[in-house]
Structures are given as C-alpha cells and as structure tokens.
Steps between C-alpha positions, in 0.01 A plus 500: 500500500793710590686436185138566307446865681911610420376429105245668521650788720790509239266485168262794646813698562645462164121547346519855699858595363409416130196731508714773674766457204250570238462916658836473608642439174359841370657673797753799421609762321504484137561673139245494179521621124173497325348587176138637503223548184352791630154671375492841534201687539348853597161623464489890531290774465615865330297826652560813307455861630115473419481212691427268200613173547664260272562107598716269326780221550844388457638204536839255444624184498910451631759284617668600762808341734570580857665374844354351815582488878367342747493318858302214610421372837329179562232528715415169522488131370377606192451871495754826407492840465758669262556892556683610175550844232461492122681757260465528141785721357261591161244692372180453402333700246120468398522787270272335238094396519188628399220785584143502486521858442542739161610822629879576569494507842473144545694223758684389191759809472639450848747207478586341882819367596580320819848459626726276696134334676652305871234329730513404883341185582381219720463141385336262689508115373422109568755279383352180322823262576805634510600625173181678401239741677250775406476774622273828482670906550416833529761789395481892545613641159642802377693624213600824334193641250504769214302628265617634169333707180433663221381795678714681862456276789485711807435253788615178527337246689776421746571111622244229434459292783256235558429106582566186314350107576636154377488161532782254390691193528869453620668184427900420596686294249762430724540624863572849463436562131108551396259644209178699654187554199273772622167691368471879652282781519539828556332813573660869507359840660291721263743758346446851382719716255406814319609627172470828314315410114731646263165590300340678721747586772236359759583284809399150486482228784584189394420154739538179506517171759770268337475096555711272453462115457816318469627116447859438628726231511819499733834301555733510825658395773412429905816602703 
C-alpha cells in the first residue's frame, strides 16, 4: 500500500510540474520582427465658412514591418500575461480614396500621413501544451499624424492616439525561438485640421476618425 501511495504521490507531482512547464515555458523577456497588411481607413467630414458640409473617404492598403518587446510572467499552470511595446519605424499614407461629394472642398484633397505609430500593451494568454497558446491584448496607440494639400494648411491635428484589440496564436518551434499570427483592430481619436481654399481664401475644417484593421505575422526569440 505504501509502495502504491509513493506512485501515486510521485506521478501527481510530476502531473503538477508538466502543467506548470507549459506557462513557464513562455516566461521572459523577449524580441519580435513582424510584417503587418494593414487597411487604412478615415471617414471625415469638411465644414466650410458657411457651414456647409461635405463627407467623403480615403482609404489604403500597406505593408508595413516593425519590432516587438515584451515580458511575460506566468501566472499560473496554464495562464500568462505579457507586458510589451510595438514600434513601426514607417509611414503610412492613405492619401488616395473616394468622395461622395462634387464641390472642391471635399475630404479627398487632404491627404493623411501617420508616422513612426508605437503601442503599449498587455497580453494575457492560456497556453494549450507547451509550445503553443492563445492569447487575447489590448494596446494604447499613438503615432505622429499630418495632413497635407493643395490648398494652405493652417492647423494640424497634432498626435493621434487611440486603442487597438487582437486575438492570436503563439507557437515555439524550439524552446526559445517562436512565430506569433495575429488579427487586430484599431481605433484612433477623431482629428481636426483646417485649411485655407486656395479658391476662395475661406477656412475649412476638415475631420475624420481613422481605423485601422490589421493582420500580422511575427518571428522571435524568448530570452
């Protein structure tokens, strides 16, 4: 009976250090490169100085490359939480689209640019076995943003800061190196530039609320 109760004392133990190993193998700090399709796009709204309103939208389609840091704690047999930074040394320009609207003033002749876009997040996951896990995040966003055109911008918008969402799946293919495919969301602040109408020297006021849906694939290595 003895001999019976040491089994099973020593097969429950190494039961409990297997499930351990499958968060603790996603434990620590690690490095990411990843390549994102990115779709681009801003709905906006341009008010001239008789308050007529003009809607339209512009929109893009890119590839873009970036880095990734991060830090994850186990927090459990099966559970982690990764606290990491995204930067994306690029720009992303959804100068072209289309507008519902025929006079000059329309959303179409100011052309947006966002610059060098980083994002703060936190990852929580549940690892599956011990080389692959899902995992959901939420990231605070911000980037540079400017508007060009035809006509004399004179205010800019200023930073463009908002929230993104994803789901993915991480999977090592050996102990420390691992591929991570992820679908994201994102949704910025509403913006507001004006611009001077070389026409009719009026001021304009030119919005727009710019989303961003994104699928990314990354490669790295766990520390």
């Amino acid at each position: 009976m003895n001999k019976i109760l040491k089994l099973s004392a020593i097969a429950l133990l190494a039961s409990s250090t297997s499930l351990m190993a499958q968060s603790k193998g996603f434990e620590g700090p690690s490095i990411a490169a990843f390549g994102s399709v990115v779709g681009v796009e801003a709905s906006g709204n341009v008010t001239d100085a008789n308050s007529d309103t003009n809607s339209g939208k512009i929109g893009q389609v890119s590839t873009i490359a970036g880095i990734d840091l991060a830090y994850t704690f186990a927090t459990g047999s099966n559970g982690f939480v990764a606290i990491g930074g995204t930067y994306i040394p690029a720009e992303a320009d959804f100068a072209t689209g289309n507008t519902n609207a025929s006079t000059t003033n329309t959303a179409s002749n100011v052309r947006g640019k966002i610059k060098d876009p980083y994002s703060i997040y936190i990852q929580p996951g549940y690892a599956v076995n011990n080389s692959a896990a899902v995992y959901a995040k939420l990231s605070y966003l911000s980037a540079d943003f400017n508007v060009s055109s035809n006509n004399t911008i004179t205010q800019q918008p200023g930073d463009l800061n908002g929230w993104g969402y994803a789901i993915g799946l991480k999977t090592f293919l050996t102990p420390n190196a691992f591929i991570q495919a992820e679908a994201s969301y994102s949704e910025y602040d509403t913006l507001t530039a004006k611009y001077t109408s070389s026409e009719s020297a009026t001021t304009n006021t030119v919005s727009a609320k710019p989303k961003i849906a994104a699928g990314t694939i990354s490669i790295g290595y766990k520390f």
